[in-house]
N, C-alpha and C positions, 0 to 999 in steps of 0.2 A: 581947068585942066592943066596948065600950065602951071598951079603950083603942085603939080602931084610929078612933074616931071622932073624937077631939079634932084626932090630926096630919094626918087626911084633911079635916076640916071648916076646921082651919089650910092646910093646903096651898092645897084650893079657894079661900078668901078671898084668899092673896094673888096665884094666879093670877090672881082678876078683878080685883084692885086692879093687877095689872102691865099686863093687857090694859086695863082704863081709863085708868091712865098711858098708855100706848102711843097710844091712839087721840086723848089730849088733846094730848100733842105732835105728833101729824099735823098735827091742825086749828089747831092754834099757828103750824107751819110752813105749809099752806096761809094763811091769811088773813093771813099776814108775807107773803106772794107776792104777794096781791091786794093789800095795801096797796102794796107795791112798786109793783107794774104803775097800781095810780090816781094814783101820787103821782107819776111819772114820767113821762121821753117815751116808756118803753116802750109805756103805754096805746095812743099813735098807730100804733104799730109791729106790736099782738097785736091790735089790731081789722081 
């Protein structure tokens, strides 16, 4: 039992660490959007 725990305790960790990647380049790409849309004439254009 003990050796099925180390590659399944590894696998789990880097699933969260890809799923946290993942979610941090979202929020990278959103608020790259929103500074677009504040720093532009778009702002006039999405309000």
């Amino acid at each position: 039992m003990d050796v099925l725990i180390s590659p399944i305790a590894s696998l789990l960790q880097t699933l969260i660490q890809e799923a946290h990647a993942e979610n941090q380049r979202r929020h990278e790409e959103k608020m790259a959007e929103i500074k677009l849309i504040a720093n532009s004439e778009l702002r006039d254009s999405s309000v």
